[in-house]
N, C-alpha and C positions, 0 to 999 in steps of 0.2 A: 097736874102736879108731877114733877119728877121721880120717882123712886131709885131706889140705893139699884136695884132691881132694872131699870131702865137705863141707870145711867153705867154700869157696869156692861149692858148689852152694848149699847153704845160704844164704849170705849174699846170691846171685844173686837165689835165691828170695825174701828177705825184703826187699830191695831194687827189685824189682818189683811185690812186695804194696802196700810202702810207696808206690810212686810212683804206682801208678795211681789210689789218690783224687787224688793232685795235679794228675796233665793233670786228670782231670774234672771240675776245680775250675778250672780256670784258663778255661771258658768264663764264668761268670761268678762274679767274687771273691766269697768268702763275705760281705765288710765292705763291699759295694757299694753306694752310696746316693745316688740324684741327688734333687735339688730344684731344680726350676723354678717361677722367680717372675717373674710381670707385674706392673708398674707401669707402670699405664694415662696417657697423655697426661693434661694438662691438658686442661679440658673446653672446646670451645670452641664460641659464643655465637651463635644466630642473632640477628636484626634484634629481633622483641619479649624479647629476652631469657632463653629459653629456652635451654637446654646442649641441641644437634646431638645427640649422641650422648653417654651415660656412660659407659663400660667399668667394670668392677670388679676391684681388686686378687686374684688370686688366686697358690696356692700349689700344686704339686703335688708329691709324694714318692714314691719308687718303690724297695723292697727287691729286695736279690738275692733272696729268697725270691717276689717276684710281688706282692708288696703294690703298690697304688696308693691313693693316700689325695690328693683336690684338697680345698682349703680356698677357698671363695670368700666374700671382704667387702663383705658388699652393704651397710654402711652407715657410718659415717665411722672412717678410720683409728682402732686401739688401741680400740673397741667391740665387744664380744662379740657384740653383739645380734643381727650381720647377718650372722655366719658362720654358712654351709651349706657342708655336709662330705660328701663322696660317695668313696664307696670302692668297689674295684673287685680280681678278682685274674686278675693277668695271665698268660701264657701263659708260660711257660719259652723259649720258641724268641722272643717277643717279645721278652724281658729278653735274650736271649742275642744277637738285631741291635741292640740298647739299647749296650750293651755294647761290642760290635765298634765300634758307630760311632763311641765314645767314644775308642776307642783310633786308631781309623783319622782321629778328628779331631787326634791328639795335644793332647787336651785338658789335662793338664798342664802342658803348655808354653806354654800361651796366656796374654797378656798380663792382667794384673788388672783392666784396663777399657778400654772403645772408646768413645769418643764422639765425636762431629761439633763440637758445641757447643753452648753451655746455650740450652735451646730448652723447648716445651713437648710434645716428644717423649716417647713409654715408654721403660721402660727393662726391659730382659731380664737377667733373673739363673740361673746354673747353679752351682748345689755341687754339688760331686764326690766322694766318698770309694770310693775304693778302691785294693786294692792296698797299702794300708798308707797311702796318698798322700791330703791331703785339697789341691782347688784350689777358687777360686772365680774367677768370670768374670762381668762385668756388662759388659751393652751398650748405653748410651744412644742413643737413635733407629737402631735397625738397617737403616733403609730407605735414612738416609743415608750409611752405612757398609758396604753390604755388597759394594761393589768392594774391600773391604780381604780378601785370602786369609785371614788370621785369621778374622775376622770369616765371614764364611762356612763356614769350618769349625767354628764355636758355631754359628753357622746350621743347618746339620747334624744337630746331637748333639737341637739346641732341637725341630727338627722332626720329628728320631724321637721325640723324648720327646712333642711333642702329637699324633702320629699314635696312640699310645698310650690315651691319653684323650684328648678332643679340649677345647680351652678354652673354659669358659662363658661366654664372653659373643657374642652373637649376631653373626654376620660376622666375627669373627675367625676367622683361619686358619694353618697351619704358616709358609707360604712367607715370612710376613715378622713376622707379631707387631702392623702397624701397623691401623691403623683404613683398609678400602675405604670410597672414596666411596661413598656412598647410587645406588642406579639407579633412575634418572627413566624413568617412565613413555614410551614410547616414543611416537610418533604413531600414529595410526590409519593404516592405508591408504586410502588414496583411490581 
């Protein structure tokens, strides 16, 4: 015969069954998916005519399962031709500071866009899904913006995401997204 007593163990028991996939799922949601996208500057112009430098549009996407997939457009916007695709699978404990940082940036509560003003600045883009919660977050010239505490807390999430895979195009780096000057050749010693 049952008791209040057994049947109370029971339900302890099947309510701790139940909840332990939940914490260990709550390092990173099952429905988690970020996308970061660069949009490169406007190209701009030496003396004969020549674009300084080009950067290329690219895209990258990262599952809770460890997927990384970058999509880079090396040739004019809406052309197939000039996409290279590299894929990559990440470490669980990297998805899992990916994640943290997400949260530690309160990336859902960030504003829909930052900008300085229309310039021929990049622009940084994060989709977010998880959690049930889908946001998105774009940042036009982030160099000029990044004394805004929002705006450095996308900074954050942006820069664990390219410490991740790092971004194709040459000289680019996490800490800002922008274009470094070029370094001139130093003098000789004398």
């Amino acid at each position: 015969m049952l008791t209040r007593r057994s049947v109370a163990a029971v339900l302890a028991i099947v309510m701790v069954v139940c909840a332990a996939p939940a914490r260990a799922g709550e390092t990173i949601p099952r429905d988690f998916r970020l996308t970061a996208e660069y949009y490169p500057p406007l190209p701009s112009f030496a003396a004969d005519g020549q674009a300084v430098r080009e950067w290329h549009r690219w895209t990258l996407t990262v599952t809770a399962g460890g997927s990384a997939v970058q999509e880079t457009q090396r040739s004019a916007r809406g052309s197939v031709k000039g996409l290279h695709t590299k894929s990559q699978k990440l470490a669980r404990r990297d998805v899992e500071r990916l994640v943290a940082t997400v949260r530690e940036a309160n990336f859902h509560k960030l504003a829909d866009d930052y900008a300085f003003e229309i310039s021929p600045a990049s622009a940084l883009v994060l989709r977010i899904a998880m959690d049930r919660r889908y946001h998105e977050v774009t940042v036009y010239g982030p160099d000029r913006v990044r004394d805004d505490p929002e705006v450095a807390a996308f900074l954050r999430v942006w820069n664990q995401t390219l410490r991740l895979m790092p971004p194709p195009n040459p000289g680019q780096r996490p800490e800002s997204g922008e274009p470094r000057p070029l370094a001139r050749n130093p003098r000789p010693a004398r």
